[in-house]
N, C-alpha and C positions, 0 to 999 in steps of 0.2 A: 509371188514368192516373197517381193517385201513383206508382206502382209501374214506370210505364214513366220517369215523371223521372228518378227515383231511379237507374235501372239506366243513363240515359245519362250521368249526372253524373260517374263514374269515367273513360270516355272524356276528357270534355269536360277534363278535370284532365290526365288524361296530354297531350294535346296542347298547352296549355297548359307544359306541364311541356318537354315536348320544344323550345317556343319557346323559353322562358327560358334553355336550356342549348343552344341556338342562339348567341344573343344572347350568352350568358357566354363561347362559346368564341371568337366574333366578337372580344369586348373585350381577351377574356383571353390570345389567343394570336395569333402570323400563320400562319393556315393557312386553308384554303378557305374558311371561315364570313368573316372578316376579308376576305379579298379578295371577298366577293360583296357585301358590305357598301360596301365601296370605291368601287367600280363601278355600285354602282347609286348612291349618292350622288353620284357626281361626274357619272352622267349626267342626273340630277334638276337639278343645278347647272348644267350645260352648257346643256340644253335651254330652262330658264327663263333665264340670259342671251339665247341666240340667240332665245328670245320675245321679252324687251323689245325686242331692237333693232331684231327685223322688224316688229312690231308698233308699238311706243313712238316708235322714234326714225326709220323710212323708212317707216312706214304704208303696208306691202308689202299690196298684194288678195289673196294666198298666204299670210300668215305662218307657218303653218304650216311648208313647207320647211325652214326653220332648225331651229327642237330637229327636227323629224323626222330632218333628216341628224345635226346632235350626237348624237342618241343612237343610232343606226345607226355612226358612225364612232368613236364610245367603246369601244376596244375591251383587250382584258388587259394589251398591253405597249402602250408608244410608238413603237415600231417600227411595228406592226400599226397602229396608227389613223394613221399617215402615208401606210404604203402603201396601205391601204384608204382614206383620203382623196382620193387621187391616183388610184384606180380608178374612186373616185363621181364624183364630180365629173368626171371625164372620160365615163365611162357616162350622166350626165344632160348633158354640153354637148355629146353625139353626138347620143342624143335629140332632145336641141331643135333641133338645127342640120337635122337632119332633115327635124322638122316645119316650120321657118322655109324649107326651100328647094323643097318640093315643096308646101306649104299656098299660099307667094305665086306658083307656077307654075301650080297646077290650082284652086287656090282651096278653102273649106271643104268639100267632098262629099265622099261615102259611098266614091268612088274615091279621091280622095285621102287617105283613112284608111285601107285597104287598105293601098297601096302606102306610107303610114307604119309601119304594121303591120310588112309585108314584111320594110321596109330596116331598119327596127329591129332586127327578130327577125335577121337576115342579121348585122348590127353585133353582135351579141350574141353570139354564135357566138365573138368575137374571145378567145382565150386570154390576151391581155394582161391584160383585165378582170377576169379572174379570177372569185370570187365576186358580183364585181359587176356581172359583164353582164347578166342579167335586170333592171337598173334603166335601161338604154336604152330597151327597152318601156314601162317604167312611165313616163319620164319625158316619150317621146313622147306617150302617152296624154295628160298632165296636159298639156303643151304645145298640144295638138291642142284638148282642152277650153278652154283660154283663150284661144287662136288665136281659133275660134268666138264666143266670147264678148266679145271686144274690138272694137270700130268704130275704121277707118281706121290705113293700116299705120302712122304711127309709134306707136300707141295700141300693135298687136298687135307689134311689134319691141320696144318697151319693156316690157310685160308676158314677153314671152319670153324677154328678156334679165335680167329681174328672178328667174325661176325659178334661173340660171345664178347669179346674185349673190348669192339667197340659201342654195342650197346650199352654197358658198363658204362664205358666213358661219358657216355651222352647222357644215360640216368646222373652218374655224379656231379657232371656241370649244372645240369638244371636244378640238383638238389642244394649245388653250392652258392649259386645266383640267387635260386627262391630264399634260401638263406640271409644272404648279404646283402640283397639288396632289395630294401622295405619290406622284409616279411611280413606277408598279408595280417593285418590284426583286423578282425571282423566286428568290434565291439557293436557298430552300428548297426551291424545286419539284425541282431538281436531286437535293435528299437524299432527299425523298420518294417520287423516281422509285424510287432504289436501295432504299430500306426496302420498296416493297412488292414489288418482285423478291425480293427475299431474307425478306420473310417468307411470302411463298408458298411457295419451297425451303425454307425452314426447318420450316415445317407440316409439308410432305409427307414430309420427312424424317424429323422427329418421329413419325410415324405407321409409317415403313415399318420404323425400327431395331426396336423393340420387336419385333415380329411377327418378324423373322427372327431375333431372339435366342431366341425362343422354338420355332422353327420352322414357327410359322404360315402358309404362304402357299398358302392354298386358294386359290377361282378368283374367287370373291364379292370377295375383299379386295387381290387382283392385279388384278382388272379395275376395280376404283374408284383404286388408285393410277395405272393407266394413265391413265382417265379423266380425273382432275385434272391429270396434269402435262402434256396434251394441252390443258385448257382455260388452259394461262398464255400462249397468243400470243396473247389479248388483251389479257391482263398487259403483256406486252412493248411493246405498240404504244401502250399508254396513256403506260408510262414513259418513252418516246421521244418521247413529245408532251412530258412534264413537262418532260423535259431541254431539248428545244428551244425552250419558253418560257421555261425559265432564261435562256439563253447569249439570247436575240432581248430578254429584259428590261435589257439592256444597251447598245443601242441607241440613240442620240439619247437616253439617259435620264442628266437632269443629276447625279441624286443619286450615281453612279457617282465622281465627283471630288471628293464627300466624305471626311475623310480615313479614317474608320471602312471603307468601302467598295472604298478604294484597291488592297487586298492579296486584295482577293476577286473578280475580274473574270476567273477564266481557270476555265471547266467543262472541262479538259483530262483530268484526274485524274478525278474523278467519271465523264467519258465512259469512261475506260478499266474503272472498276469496273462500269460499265450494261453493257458489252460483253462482260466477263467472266459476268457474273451471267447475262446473256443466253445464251450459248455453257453454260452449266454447267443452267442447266433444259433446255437439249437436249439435254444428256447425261443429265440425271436422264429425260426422256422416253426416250430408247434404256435408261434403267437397266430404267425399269416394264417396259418390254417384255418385258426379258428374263426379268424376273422373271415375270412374265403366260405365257409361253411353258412356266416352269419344271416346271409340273404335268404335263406329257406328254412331260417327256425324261427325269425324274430318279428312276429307281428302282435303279439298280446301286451307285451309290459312295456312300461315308460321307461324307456333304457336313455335316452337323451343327455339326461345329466351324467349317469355312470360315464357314457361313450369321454362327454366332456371331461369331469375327473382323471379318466384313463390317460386321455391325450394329453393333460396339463403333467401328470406321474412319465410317460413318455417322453415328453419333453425334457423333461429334467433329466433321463437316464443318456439321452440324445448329446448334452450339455457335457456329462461324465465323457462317453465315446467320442464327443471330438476332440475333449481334452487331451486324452487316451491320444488320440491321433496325431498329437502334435508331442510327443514325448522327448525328452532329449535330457539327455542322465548330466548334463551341465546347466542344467536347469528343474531337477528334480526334486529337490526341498521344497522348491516355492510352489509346481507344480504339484507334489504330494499336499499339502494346506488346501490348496485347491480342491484338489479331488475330495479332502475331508470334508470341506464345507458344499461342495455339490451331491457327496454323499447322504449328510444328511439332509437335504431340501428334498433329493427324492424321498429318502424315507417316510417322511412327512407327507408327500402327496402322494404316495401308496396308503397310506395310513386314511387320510383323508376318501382316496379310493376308495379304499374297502368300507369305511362308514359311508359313504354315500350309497355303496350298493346294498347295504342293509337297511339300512334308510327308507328306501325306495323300494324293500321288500321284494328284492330279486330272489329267484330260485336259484342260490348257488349252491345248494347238495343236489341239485337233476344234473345228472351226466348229459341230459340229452341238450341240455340248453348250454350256450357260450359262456353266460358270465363268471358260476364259479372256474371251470378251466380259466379264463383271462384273467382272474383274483389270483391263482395259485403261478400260471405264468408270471404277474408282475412280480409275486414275491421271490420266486426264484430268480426272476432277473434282480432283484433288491438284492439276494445275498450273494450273488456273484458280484455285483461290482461295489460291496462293504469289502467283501472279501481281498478284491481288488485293492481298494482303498488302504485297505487296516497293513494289505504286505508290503505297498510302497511306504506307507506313512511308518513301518517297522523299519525299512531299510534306509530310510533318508536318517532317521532319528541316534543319533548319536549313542 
């Protein structure tokens, strides 16, 4: 038994270890850790005001209602918990309006819970509500349950109407807390987006120059680069989420008119690099292919040098995407310079590319053969990250 302690105690420490550096990164930085932090805090806050009041101060027979809606409508930005406010609370006064007009028509029975059921489920169906139509059933049910349980209608109209009042309550604390206390500004999620677009391209790139500088490209290590650059349209949909919780953290969010904040209100720039970055891993995906293909076309021509060329023009776009990766708009000036001068060294060893593969008297007009496709791929990747280039170095520039 000693001996099994002992062997879990090293466990027991690492996870410990992993909280602690949870915790530090929470403190220490704004990034995901910090905002979960945020949010759960505020909807701790939220829910225990909307306690006391349904409880403490209207000594509601429900109290519950209240934090349950605060913390259901606590949500990332301020945007988001107004419209999701505005969905519940109409999703629960459908509901109950429901139960109030066919409960005092047919009265409490097993039919008239059905046909609440029905109309509910039928209401719910409504695309307005959005995420929150499955809460007109729910609120019918709870409605239907204290219908039931109430003697004499103004008892059971004032119980029904109390459910209405206190979700109310709970949407408005949570909307006045999201408010008042550090309203979510998302400016980072926007940088974040493009860091992990671009250091996925950047990985994959890393991995693919070497190998064709060397002339590695058997079928084991073509068919793994095809693979990953096939698995970044997950990538992609993530980062589009990020972004558009940036540009929606802006929204009704007061801290936006501070003066620190003022100059930083437009994801215009940023959009334009998510979309480049985006458009350039699906070239990198048409690149694997082709490469993937290369093994069962390419026995006649001295391709050795072009492969080399290629990888040294790689390289250099590899140098842009990690730069790309490390972005940070308090550091954007000297990081746009950058990008110009990485910009043009690749130009230059795509240029170099493409005279080598003429040089060397490839068939780049045969469709059937790789090299004109990988000339036409690297130039597209060449004018998405000028493109890149030319809208940071437009948005740092005075």
């Amino acid at each position: 038994m000693a001996g099994g302690v002992s062997a879990a105690e090293p466990v027991e420490t690492g996870r410990l270890a992993r909280i602690g550096q949870w915790w530090s990164r929470a403190w220490g930085s704004d990034g995901h850790e910090r905002h979960t932090a945020l949010l759960i805090g505020k909807s701790a806050l939220a829910a225990t005001i909307a306690w006391v009041i349904s409880y403490n101060l209207l000594n509601a027979q429900s109290p519950a209602f209240a934090p349950f809606s605060a913390v259901l409508i606590m949500q990332v930005t301020v945007y988001q918990s107004l419209v999701q406010s505005l969905r519940y609370v109409g999703a629960v006064a459908a509901g109950v309006a429901v139960q109030a007009a066919l409960g005092f028509l047919a009265g409490p029975e097993v039919v008239t819970f059905a046909l609440v059921t029905l109309a509910a489920l039928v209401i719910g169906r409504w695309p307005a509500l959005g995420a929150q139509r499955g809460q007109v059933a729910t609120a019918a049910f709870f409605a239907f349950s204290t219908y039931t349980s109430a003697t004499g209608n103004l008892e059971k109209l004032a119980q029904l109407g109390q459910i209405v009042l206190l979700v109310i309550i709970g949407s408005a604390v949570a909307l006045a807390v999201n408010l008042a206390v550090f309203p979510p500004m998302r400016f980072r999620s926007a940088e974040y987006s493009i860091r992990t677009l671009a250091h996925a391209l950047g990985d994959l790139l890393s991995d693919i120059h070497p190998a064709l500088a060397a002339g590695e490209i058997e079928e084991e290590r073509t068919e793994q680069w095809r693979t990953r650059a096939a698995q970044t349209g997950e990538l992609i949909t993530q980062a589009r989420a990020g972004m558009h919780t940036a540009q929606e953290s802006l929204y009704y969010n007061p801290r936006r008119l501070l003066r620190r904040h003022r100059e930083r209100t437009s994801f215009e720039n940023y959009g334009a690099v998510l979309d480049a970055l985006e458009r350039t891993l699906y070239q990198a995906a048409s690149l694997t292919r082709s490469l993937d293909q290369w093994r069962d076309s390419e026995t006649t021509y001295p391709y050795r040098p072009f492969l080399e060329s290629y990888a040294t023009f790689l390289e250099a776009i590899a140098d842009i995407a990690q730069l790309l990766s490390t972005l940070d708009e308090d550091h954007l000036a000297s990081q746009a310079a950058d990008l110009c001068q990485l910009a043009e060294r690749a130009q230059h060893c795509r240029s170099q590319m493409a005279a080598q593969a003429e040089g060397d008297g490839l068939p780049l007009a045969d469709p059937t053969r790789p090299y004109g496709v990988l000339t036409v791929e690297a130039t597209r990747l060449m004018e998405e990250f000028q493109h890149t280039s030319d809208v940071l170095r437009r948005y740092t520039t005075p």
